[in-house]
Biopython code that builds the backbone (N, CA, C, O; Angstrom):
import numpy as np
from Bio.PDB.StructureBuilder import StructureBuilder

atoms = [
    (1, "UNK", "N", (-97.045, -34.948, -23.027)),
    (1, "UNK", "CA", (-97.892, -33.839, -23.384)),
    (1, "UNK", "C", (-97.106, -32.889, -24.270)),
    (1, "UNK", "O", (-96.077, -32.256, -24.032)),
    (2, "UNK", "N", (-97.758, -32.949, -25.202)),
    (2, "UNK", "CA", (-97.109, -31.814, -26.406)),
    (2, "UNK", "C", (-97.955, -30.582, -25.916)),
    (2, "UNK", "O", (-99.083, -30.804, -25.477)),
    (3, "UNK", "N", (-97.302, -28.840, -25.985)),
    (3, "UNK", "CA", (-98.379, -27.838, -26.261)),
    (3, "UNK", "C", (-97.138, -26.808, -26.764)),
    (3, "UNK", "O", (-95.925, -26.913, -26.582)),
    (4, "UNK", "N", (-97.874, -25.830, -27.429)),
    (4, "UNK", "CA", (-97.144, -24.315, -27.977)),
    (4, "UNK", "C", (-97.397, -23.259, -27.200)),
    (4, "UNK", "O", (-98.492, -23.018, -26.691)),
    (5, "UNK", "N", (-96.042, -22.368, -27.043)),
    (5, "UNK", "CA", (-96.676, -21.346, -26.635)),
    (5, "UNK", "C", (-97.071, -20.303, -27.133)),
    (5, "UNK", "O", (-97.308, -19.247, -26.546)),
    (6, "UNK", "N", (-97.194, -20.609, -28.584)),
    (6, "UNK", "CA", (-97.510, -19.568, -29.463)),
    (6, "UNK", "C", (-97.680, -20.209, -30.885)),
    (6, "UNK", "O", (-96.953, -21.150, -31.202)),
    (7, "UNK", "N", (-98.442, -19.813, -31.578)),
    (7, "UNK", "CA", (-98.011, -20.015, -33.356)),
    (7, "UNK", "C", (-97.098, -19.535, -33.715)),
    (7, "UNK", "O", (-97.050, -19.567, -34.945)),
    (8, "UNK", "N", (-96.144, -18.990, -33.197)),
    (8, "UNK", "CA", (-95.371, -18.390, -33.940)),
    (8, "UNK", "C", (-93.890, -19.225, -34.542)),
    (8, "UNK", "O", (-93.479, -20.185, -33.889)),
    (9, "UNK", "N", (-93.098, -18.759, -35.894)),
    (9, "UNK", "CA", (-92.791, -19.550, -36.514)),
    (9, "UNK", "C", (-91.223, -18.873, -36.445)),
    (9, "UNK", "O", (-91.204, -17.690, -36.786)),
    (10, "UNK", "N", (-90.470, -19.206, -36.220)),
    (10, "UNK", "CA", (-89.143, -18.812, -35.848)),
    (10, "UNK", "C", (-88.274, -19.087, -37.766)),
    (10, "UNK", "O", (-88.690, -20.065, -38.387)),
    (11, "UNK", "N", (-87.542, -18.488, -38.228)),
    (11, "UNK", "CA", (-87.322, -18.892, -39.521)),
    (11, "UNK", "C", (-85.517, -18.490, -39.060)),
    (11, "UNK", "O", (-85.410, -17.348, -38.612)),
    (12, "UNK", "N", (-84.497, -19.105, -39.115)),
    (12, "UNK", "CA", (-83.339, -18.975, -38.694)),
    (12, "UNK", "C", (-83.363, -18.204, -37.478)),
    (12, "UNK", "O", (-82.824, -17.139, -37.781)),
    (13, "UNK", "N", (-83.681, -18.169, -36.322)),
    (13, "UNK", "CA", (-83.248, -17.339, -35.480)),
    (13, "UNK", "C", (-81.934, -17.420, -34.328)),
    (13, "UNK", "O", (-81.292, -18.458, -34.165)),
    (14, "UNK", "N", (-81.728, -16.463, -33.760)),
    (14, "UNK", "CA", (-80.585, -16.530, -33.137)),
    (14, "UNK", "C", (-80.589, -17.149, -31.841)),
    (14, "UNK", "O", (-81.673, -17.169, -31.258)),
    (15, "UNK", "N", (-79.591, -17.658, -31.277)),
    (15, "UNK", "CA", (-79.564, -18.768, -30.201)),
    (15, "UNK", "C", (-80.295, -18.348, -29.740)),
    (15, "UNK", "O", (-81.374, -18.886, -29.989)),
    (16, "UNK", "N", (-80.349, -17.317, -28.904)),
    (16, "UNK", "CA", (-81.029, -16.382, -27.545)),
    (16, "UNK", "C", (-82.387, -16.429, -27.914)),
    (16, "UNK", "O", (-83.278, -16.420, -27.066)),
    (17, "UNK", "N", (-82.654, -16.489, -29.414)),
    (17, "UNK", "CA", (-84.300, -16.090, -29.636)),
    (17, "UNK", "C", (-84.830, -18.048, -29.539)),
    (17, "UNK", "O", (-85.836, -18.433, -28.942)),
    (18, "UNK", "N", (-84.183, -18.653, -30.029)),
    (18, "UNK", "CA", (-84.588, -20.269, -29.557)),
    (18, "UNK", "C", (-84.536, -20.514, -28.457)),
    (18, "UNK", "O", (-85.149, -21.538, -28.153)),
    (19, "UNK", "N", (-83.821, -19.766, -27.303)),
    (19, "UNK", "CA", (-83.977, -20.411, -26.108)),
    (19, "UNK", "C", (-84.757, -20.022, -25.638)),
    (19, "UNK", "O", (-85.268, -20.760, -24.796)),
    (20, "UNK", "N", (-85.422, -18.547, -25.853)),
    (20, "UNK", "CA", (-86.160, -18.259, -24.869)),
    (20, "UNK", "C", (-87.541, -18.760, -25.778)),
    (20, "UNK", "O", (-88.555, -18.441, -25.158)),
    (21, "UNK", "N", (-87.754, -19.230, -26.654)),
    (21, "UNK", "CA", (-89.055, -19.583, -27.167)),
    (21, "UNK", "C", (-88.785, -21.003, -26.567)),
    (21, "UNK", "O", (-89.761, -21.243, -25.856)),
    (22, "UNK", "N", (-88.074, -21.857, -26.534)),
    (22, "UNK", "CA", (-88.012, -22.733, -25.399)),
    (22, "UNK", "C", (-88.347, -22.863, -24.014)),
    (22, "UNK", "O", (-89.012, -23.793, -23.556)),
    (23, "UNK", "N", (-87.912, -21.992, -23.413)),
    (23, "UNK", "CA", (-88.323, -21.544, -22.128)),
    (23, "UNK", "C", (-89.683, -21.932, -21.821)),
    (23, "UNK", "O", (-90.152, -22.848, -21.145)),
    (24, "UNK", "N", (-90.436, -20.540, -22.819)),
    (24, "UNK", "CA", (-91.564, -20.255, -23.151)),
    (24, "UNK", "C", (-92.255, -21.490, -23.006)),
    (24, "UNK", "O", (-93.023, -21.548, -22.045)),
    (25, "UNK", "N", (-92.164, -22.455, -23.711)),
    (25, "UNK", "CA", (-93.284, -23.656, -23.896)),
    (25, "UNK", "C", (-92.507, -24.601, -22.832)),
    (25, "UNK", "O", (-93.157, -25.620, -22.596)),
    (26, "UNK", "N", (-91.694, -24.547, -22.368)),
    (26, "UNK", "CA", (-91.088, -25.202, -20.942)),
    (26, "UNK", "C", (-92.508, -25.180, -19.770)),
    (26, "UNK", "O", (-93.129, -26.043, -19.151)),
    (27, "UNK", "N", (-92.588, -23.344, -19.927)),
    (27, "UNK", "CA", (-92.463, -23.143, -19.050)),
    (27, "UNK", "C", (-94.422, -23.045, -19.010)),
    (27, "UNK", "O", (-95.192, -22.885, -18.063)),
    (28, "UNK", "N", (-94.647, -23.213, -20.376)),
    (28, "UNK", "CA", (-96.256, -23.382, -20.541)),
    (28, "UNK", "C", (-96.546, -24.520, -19.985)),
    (28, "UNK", "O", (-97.423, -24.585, -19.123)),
    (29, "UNK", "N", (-95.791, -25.687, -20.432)),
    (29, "UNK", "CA", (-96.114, -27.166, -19.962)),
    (29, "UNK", "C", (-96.021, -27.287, -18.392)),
    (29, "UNK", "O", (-96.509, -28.323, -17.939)),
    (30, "UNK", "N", (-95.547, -26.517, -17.605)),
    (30, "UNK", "CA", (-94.994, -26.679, -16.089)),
    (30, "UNK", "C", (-96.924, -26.417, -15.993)),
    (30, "UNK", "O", (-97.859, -27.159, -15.689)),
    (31, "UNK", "N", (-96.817, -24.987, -16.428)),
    (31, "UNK", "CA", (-97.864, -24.217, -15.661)),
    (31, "UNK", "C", (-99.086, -25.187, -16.154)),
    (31, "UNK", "O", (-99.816, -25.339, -15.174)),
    (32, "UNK", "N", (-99.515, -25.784, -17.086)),
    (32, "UNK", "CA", (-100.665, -26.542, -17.508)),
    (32, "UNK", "C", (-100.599, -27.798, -16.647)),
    (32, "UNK", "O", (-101.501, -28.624, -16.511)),
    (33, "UNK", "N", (-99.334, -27.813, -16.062)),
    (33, "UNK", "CA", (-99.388, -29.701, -15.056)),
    (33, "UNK", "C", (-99.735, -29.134, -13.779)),
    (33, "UNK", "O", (-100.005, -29.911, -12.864)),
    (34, "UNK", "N", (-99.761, -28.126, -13.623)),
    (34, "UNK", "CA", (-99.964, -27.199, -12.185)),
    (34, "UNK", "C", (-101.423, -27.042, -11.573)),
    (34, "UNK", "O", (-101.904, -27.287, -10.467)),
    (35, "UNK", "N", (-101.910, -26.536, -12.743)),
    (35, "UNK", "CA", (-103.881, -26.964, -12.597)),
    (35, "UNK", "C", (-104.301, -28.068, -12.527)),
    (35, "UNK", "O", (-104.347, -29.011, -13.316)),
    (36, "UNK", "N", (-104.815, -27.807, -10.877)),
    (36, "UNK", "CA", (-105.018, -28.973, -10.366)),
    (36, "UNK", "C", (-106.619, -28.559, -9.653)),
    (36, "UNK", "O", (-106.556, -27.448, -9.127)),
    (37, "UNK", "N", (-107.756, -29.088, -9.552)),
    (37, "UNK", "CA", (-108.887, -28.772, -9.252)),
    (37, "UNK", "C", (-108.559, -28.665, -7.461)),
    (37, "UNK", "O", (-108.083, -29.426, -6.618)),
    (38, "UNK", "N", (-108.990, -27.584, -7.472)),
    (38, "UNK", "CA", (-109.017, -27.667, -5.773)),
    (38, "UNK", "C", (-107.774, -26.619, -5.268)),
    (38, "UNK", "O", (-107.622, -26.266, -4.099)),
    (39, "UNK", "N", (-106.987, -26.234, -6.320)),
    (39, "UNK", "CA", (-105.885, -25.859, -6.033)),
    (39, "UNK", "C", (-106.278, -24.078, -6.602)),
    (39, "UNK", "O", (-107.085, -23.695, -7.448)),
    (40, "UNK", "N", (-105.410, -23.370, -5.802)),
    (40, "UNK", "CA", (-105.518, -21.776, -6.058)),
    (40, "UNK", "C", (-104.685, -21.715, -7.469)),
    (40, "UNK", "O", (-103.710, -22.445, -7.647)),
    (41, "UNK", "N", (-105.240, -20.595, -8.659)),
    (41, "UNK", "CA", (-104.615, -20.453, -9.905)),
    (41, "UNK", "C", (-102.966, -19.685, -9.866)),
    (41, "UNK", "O", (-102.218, -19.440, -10.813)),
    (42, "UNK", "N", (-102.765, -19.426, -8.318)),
    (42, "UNK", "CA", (-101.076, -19.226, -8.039)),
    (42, "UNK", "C", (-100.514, -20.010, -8.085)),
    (42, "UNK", "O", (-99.295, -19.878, -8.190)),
    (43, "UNK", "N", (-101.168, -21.368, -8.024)),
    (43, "UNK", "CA", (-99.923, -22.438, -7.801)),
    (43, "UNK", "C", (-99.215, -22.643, -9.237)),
    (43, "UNK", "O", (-98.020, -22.848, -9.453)),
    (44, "UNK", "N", (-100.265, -22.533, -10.149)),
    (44, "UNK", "CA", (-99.568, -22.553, -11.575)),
    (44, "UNK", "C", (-98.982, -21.561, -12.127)),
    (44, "UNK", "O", (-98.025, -21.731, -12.882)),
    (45, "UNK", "N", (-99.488, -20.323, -11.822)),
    (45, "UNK", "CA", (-98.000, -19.163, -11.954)),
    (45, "UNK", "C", (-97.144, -19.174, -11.536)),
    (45, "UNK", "O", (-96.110, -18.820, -12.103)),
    (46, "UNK", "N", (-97.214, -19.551, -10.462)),
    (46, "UNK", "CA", (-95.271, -19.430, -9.193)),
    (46, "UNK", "C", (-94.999, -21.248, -10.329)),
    (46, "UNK", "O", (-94.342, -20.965, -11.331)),
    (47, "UNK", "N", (-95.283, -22.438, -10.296)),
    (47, "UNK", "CA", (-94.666, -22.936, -10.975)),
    (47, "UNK", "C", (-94.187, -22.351, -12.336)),
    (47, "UNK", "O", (-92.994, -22.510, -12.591)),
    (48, "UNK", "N", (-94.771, -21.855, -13.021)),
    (48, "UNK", "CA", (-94.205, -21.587, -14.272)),
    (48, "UNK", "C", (-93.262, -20.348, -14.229)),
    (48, "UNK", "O", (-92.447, -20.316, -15.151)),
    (49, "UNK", "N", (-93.223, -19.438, -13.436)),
    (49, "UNK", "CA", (-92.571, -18.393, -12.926)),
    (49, "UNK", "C", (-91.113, -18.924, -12.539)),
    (49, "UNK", "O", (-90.069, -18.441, -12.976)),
    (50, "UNK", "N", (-91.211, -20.003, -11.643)),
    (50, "UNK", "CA", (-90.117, -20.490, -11.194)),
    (50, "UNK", "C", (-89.438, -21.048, -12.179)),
    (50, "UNK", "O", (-88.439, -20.500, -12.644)),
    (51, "UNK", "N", (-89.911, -22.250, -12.634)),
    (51, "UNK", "CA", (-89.129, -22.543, -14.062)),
    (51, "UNK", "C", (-88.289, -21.397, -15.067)),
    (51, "UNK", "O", (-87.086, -21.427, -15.325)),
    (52, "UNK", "N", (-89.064, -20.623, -15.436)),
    (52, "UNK", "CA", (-88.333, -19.388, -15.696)),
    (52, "UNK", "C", (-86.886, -18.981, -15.330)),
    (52, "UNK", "O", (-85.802, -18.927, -15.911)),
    (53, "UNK", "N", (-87.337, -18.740, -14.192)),
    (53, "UNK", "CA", (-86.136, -18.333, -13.187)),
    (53, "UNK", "C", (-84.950, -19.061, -13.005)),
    (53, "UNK", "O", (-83.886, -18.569, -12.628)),
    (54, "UNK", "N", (-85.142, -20.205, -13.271)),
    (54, "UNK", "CA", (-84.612, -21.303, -12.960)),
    (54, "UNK", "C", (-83.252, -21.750, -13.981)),
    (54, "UNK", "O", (-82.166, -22.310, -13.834)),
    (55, "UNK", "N", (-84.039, -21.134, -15.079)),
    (55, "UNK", "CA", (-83.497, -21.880, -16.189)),
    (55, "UNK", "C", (-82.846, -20.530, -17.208)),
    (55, "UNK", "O", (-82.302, -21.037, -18.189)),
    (56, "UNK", "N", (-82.774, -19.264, -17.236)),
    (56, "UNK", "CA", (-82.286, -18.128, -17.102)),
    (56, "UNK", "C", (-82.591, -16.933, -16.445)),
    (56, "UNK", "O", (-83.488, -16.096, -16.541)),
    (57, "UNK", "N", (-81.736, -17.063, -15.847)),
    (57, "UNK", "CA", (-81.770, -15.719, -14.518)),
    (57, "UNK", "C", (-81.621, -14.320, -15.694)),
    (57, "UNK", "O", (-80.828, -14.244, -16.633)),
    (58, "UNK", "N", (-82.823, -13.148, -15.203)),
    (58, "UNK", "CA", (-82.650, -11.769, -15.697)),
    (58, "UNK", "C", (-83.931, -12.278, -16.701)),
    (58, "UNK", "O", (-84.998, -11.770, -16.356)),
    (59, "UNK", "N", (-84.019, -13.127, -17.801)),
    (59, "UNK", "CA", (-85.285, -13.365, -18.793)),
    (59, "UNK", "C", (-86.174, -12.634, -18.334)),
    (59, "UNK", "O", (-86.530, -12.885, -17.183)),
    (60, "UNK", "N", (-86.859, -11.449, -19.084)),
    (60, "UNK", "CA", (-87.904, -10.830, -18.636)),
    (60, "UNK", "C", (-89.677, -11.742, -19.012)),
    (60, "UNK", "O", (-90.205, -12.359, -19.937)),
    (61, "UNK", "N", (-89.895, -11.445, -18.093)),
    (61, "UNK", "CA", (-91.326, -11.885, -18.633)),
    (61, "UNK", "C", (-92.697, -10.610, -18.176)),
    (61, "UNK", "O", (-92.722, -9.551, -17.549)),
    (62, "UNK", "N", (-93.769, -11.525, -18.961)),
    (62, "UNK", "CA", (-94.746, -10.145, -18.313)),
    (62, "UNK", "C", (-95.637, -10.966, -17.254)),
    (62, "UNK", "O", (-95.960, -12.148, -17.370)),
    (63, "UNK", "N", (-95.973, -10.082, -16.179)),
    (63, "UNK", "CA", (-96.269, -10.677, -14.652)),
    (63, "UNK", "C", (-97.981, -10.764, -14.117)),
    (63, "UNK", "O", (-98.547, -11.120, -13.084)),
    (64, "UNK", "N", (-98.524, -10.072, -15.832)),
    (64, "UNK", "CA", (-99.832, -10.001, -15.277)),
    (64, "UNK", "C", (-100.470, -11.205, -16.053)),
    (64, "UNK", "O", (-100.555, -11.205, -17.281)),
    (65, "UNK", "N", (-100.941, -12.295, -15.211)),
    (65, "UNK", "CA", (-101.409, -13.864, -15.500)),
    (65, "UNK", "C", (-102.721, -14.157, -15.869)),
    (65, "UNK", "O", (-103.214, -15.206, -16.285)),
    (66, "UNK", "N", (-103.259, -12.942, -15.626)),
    (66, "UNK", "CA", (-104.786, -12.869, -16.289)),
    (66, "UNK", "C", (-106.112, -13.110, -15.153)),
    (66, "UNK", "O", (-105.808, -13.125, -13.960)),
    (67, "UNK", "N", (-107.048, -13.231, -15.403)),
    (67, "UNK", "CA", (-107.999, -13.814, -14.301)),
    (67, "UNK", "C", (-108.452, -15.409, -14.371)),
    (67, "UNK", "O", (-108.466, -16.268, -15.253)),
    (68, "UNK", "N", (-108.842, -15.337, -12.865)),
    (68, "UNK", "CA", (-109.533, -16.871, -12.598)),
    (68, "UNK", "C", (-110.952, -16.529, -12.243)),
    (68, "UNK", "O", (-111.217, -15.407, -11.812)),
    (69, "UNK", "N", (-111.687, -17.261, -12.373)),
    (69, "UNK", "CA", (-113.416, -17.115, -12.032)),
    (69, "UNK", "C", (-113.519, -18.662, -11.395)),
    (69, "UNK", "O", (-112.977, -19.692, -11.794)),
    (70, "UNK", "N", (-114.283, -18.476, -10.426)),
    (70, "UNK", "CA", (-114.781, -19.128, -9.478)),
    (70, "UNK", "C", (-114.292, -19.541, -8.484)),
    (70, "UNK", "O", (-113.224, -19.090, -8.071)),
    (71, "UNK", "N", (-115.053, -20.634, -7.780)),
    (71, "UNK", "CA", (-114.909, -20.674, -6.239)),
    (71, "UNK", "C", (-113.701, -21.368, -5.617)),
    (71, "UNK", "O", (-113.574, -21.407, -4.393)),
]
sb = StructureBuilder()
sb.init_structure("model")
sb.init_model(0)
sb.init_chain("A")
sb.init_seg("    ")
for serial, (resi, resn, name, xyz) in enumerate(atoms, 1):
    if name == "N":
        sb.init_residue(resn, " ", resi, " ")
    sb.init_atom(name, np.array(xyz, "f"), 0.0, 1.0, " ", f" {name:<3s}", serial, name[0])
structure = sb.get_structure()
């Protein structure tokens, strides 16, 4: 599974700015294998959250994951 976590287009950037746009789509792909029907939409934040964490400690991220609708 290929995905982006953004369009955005990096043009020489510095290590720190490649890794964490790495991360980033790491950590998109975790959370998209995570949705699973039947399953609460936490399970795919704490996976992708964790990955995060995992893979640089301190990386800030932002914590609000948006909404889920339905049952």
């Amino acid at each position: 599974m290929c995905s982006m976590a953004s369009r955005t287009l990096l043009v020489n950037p510095k290590e720190e700015q490649r890794q964490a746009y790495m991360i980033a789509n790491d950590a998109l792909d975790a959370l998209v294998k995570s949705l699973k029907v039947g399953s609460p939409i936490s399970d795919a934040y704490v996976a992708a959250k964790n990955l995060i964490d995992s893979r640089k400690e301190g990386l800030q991220y932002h914590s609000n994951f948006g909404f889920g609708i339905g049952s």
